[in-house]
Z-matrix of the N, CA and C atoms (Angstrom, degrees):
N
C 1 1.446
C 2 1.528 1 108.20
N 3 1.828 2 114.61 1 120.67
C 4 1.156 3 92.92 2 -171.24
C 5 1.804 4 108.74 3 -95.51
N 6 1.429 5 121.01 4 -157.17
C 7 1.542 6 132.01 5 -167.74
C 8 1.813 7 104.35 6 -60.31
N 9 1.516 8 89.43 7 -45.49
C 10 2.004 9 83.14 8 173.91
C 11 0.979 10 132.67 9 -51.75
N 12 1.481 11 121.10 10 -41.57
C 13 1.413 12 140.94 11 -162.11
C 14 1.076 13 108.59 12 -85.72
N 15 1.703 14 127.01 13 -45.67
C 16 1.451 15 133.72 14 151.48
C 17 2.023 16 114.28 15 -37.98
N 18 0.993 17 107.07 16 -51.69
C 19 1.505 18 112.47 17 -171.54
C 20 1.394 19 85.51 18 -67.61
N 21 1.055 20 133.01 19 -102.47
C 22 1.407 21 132.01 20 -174.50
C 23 1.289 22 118.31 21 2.50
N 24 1.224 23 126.41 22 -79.09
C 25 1.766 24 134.93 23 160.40
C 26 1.157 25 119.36 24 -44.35
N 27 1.797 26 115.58 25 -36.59
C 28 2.101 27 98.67 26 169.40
C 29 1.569 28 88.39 27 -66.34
N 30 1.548 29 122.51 28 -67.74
C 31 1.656 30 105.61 29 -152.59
C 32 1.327 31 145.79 30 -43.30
N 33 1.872 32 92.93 31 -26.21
C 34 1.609 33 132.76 32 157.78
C 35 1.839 34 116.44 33 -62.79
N 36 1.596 35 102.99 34 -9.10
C 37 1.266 36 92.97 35 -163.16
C 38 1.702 37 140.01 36 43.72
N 39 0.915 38 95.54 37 54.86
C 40 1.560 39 117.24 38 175.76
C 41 1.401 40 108.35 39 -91.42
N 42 1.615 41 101.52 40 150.68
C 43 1.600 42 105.51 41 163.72
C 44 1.236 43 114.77 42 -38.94
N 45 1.494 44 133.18 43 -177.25
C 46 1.118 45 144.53 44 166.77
C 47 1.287 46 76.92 45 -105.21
N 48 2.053 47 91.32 46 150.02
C 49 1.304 48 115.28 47 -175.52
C 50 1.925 49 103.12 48 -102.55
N 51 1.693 50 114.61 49 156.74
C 52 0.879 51 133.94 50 -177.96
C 53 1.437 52 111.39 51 -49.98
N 54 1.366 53 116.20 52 170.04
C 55 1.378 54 123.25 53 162.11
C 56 1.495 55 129.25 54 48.60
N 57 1.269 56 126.15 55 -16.23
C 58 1.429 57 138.80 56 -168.73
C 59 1.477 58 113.74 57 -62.98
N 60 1.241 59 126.96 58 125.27
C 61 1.355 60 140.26 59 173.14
C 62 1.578 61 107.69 60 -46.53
N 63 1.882 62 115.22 61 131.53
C 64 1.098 63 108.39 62 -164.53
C 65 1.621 64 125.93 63 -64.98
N 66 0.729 65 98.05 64 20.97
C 67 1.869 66 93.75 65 -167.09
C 68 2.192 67 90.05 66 -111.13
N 69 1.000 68 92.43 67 -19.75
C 70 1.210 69 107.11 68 -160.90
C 71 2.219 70 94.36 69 -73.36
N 72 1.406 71 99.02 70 -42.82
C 73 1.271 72 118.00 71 -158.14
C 74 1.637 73 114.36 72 -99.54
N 75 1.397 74 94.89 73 -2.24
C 76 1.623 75 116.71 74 167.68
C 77 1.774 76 107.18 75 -86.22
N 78 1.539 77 107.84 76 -41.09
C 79 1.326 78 115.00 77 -176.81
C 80 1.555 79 111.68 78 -57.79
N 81 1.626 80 91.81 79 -42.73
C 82 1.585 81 92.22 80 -166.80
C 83 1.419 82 113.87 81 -81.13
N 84 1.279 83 120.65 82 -9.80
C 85 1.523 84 120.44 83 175.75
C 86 1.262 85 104.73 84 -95.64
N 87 1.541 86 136.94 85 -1.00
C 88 1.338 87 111.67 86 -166.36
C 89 1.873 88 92.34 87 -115.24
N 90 1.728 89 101.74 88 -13.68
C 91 1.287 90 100.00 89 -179.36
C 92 2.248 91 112.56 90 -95.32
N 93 1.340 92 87.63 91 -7.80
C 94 1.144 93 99.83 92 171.13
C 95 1.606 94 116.71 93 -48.96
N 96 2.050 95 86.40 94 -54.89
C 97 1.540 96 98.69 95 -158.02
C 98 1.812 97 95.65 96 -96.49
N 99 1.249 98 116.25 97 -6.71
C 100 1.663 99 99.87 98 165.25
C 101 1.471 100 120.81 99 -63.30
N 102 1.612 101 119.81 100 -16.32
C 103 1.127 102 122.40 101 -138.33
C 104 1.792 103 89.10 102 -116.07
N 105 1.146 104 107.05 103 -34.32
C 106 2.018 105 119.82 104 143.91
C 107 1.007 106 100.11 105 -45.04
N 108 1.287 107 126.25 106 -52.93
C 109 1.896 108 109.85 107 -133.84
C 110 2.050 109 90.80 108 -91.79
N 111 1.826 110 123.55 109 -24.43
C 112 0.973 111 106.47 110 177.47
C 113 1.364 112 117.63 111 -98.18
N 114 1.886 113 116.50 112 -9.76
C 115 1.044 114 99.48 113 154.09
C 116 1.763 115 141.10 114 -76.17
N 117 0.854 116 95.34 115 11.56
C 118 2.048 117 100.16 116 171.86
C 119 1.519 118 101.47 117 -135.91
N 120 1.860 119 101.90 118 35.59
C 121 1.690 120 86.64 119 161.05
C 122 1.227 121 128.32 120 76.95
N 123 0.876 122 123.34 121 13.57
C 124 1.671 123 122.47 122 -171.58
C 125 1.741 124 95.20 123 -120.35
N 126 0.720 125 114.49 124 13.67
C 127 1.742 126 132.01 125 172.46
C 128 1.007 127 121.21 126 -165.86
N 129 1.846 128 107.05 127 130.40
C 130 1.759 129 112.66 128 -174.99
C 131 1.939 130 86.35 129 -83.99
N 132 1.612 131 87.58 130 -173.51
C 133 1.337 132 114.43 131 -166.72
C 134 1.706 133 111.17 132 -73.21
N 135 1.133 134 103.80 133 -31.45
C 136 1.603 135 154.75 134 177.21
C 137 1.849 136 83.86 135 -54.99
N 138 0.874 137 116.49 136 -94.38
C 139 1.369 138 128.40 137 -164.91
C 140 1.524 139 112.88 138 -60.42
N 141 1.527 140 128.13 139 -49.01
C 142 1.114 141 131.56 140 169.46
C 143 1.521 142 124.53 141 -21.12
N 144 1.900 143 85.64 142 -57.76
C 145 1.458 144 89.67 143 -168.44
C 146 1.697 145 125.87 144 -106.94
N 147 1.509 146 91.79 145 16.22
C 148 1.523 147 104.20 146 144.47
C 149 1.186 148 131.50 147 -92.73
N 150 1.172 149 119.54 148 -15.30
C 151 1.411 150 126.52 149 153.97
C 152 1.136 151 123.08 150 -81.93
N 153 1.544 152 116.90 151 -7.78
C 154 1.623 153 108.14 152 -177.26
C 155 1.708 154 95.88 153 -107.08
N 156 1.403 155 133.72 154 0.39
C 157 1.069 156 128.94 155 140.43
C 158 1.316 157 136.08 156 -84.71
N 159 1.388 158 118.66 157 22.51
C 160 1.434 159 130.72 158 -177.25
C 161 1.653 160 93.02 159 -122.96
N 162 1.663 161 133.45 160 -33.73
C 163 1.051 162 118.29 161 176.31
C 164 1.643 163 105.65 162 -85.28
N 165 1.480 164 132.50 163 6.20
C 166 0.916 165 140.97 164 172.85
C 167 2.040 166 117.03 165 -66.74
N 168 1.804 167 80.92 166 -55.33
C 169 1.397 168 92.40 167 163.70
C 170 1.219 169 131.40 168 -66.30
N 171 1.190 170 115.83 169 -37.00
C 172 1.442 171 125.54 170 166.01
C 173 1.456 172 124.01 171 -36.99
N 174 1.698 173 102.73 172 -51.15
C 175 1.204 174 122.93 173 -173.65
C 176 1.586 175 98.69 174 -71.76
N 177 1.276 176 137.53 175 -60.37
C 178 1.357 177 114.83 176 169.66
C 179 1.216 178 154.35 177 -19.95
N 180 1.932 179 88.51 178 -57.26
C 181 1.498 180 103.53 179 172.58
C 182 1.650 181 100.93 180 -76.04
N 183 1.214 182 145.65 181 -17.17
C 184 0.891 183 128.04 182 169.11
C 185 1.090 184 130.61 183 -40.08
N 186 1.969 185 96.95 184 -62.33
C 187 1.446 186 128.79 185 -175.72
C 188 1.505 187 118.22 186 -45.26
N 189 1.629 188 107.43 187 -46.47
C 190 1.635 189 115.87 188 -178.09
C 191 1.617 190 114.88 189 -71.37
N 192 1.652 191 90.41 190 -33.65
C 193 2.271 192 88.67 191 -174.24
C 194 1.867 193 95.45 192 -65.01
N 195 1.491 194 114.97 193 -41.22
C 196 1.335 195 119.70 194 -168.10
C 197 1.747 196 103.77 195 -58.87
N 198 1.643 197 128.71 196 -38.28
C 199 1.312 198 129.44 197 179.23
C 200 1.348 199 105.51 198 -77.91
N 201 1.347 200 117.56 199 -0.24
C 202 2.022 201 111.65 200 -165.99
C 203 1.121 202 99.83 201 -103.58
N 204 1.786 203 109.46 202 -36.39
C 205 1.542 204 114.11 203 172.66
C 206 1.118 205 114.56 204 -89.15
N 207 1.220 206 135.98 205 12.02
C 208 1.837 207 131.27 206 138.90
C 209 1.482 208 133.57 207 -72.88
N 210 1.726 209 90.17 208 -30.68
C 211 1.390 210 98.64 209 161.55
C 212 1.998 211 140.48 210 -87.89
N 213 1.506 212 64.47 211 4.28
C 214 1.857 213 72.94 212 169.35
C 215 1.535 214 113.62 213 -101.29
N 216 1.387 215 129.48 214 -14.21
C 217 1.278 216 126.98 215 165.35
C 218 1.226 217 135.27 216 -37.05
N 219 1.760 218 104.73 217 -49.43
C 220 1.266 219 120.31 218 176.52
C 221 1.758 220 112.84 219 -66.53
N 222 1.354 221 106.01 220 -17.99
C 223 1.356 222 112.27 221 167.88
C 224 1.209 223 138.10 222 -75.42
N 225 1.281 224 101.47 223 -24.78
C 226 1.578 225 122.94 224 167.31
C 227 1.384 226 112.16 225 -73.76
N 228 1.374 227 102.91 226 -59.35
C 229 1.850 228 99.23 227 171.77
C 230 1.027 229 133.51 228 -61.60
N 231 1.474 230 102.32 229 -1.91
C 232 1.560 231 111.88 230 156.51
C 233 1.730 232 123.72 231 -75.51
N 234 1.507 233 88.54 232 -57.86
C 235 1.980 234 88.84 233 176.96
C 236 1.164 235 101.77 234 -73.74
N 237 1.457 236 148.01 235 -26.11
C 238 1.276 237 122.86 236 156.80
C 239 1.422 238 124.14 237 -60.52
N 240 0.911 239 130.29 238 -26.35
C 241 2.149 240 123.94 239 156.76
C 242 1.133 241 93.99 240 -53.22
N 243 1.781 242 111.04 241 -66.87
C 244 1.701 243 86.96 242 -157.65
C 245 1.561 244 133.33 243 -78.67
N 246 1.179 245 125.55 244 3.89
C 247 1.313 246 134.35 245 140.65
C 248 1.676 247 115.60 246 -54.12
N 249 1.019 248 106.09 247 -72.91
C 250 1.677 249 101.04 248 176.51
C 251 1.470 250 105.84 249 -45.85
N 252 1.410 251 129.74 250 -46.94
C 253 1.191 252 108.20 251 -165.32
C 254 1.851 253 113.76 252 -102.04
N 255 0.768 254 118.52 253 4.37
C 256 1.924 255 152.99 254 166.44
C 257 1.903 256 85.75 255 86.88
N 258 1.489 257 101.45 256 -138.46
C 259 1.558 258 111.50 257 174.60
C 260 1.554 259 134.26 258 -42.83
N 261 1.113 260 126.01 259 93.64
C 262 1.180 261 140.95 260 165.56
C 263 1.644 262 129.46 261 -104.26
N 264 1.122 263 130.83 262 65.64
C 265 1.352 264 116.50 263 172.47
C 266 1.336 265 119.34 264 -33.73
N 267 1.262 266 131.14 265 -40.88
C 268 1.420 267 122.16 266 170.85
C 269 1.203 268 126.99 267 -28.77
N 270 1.631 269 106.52 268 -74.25
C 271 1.231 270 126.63 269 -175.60
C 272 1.851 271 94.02 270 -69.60
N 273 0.766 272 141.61 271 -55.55
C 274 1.332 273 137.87 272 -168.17
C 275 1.647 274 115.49 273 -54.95
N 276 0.997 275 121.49 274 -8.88
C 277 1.509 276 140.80 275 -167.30
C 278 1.641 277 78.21 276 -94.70
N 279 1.171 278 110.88 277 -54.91
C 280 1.601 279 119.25 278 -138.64
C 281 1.639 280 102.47 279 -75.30
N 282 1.432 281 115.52 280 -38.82
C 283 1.333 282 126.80 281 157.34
C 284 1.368 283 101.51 282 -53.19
N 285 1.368 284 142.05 283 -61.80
C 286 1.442 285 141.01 284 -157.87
C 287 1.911 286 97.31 285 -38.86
N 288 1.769 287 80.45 286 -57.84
C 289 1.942 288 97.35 287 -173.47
C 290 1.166 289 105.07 288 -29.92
N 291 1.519 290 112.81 289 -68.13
C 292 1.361 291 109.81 290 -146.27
C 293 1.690 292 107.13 291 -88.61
N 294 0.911 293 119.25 292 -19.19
C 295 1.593 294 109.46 293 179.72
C 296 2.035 295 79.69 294 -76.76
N 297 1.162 296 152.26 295 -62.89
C 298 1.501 297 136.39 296 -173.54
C 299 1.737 298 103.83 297 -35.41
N 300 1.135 299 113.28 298 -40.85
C 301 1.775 300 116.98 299 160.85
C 302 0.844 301 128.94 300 -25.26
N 303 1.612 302 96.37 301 -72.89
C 304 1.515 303 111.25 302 -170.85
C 305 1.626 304 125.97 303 -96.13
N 306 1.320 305 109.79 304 3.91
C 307 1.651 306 126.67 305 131.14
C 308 1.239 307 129.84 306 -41.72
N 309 1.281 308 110.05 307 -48.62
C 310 1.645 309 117.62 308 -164.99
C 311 1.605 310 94.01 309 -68.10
């Protein structure tokens, strides 16, 4: 579910939706309740939407640590083979790869 579809449903006030990655589910509760907090006035228009571009950012950096920490998995299941299986250049090359990956 991407950032639109989330905004849409906090502004609609909808449940929070199932399953959603946490960074994802911070956005929608904090933009849920900005969208409370300026509809009954307790925030000008002014303020709203400087705060709704700061949970914007938020949501980014979320988005990228959440894709950096998917890409380190495959890295793990690497040094975990090669522990179980001791010396492997194969697999050890193959770790090299992917941490050169997840550099870029």
């Amino acid at each position: 579910m991407d950032i639109k579809r989330l905004d849409g449903m906090a502004k609609a006030g909808e449940e929070l939706p199932q399953g959603l990655a946490s960074y994802k589910q911070n956005y929608y509760i904090a933009s849920r309740g900005l969208y409370k907090q300026y509809e009954r006035g307790e925030i000008d228009l002014t303020r709203a939407r400087i705060e709704k571009a700061e949970l914007m950012e938020a949501y980014k950096e979320g988005e990228w640590e959440w894709e950096y920490f998917l890409k380190l998995h495959p890295i793990l299941d690497k040094l975990q083979q090669l522990a179980k299986e001791g010396s492997n250049s194969v697999v050890e090359f193959e770790i090299l790869e992917l941490i050169e990956k997840l550099l870029k």
